[in-house]
C-alpha positions in Angstrom: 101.8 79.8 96.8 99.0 77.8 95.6 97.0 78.9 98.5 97.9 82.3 98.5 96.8 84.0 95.5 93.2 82.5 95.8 93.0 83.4 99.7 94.0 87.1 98.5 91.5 87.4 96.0 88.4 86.1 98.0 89.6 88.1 100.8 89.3 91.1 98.6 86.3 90.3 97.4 84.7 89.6 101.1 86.2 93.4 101.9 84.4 94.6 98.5 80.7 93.1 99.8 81.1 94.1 103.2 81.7 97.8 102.0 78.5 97.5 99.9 76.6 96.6 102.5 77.7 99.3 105.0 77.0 101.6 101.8 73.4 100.1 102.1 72.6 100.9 106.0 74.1 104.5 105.3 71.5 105.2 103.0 68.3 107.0 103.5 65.6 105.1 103.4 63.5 105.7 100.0 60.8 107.9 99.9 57.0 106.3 100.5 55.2 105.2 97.5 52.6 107.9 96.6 48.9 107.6 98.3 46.4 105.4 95.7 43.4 107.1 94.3 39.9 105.7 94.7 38.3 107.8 91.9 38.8 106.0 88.8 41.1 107.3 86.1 40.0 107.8 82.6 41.3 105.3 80.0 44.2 106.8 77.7 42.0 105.7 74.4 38.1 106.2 74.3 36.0 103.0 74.4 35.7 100.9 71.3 32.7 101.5 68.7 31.2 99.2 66.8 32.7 99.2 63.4 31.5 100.8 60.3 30.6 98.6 57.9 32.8 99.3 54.2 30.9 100.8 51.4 29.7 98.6 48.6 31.5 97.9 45.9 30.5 99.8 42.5 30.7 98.1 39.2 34.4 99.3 37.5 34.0 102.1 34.9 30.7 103.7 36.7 
């Protein structure tokens, strides 16, 4: 009985890959990765500036 229960369970479980793998070569193939541009495409954000430098400081009270 020792023997038994384990043998059952990996014999399940070689039944359970082997359908998965038939499930596999049933399925169509997927469908071909779309053709790559050559024309550059236009950055999401525009290009960096330089920055603005921040006003001057004013004396308090003027």
């Amino acid at each position: 009985m020792r023997i038994a229960r384990p043998l059952a369970v990996f014999g399940l479980l070689a039944l359970g890959l082997a359908a998965c793998k038939d499930e596999k070569k049933d399925a169509p193939p997927p469908p071909p990765p779309p053709p790559a541009t050559t024309a550059p495409t236009q950055p999401s954000a525009p290009p960096a500036t330089a920055p603005t430098p921040p006003p001057a400081n004013k004396p308090a009270g003027q």
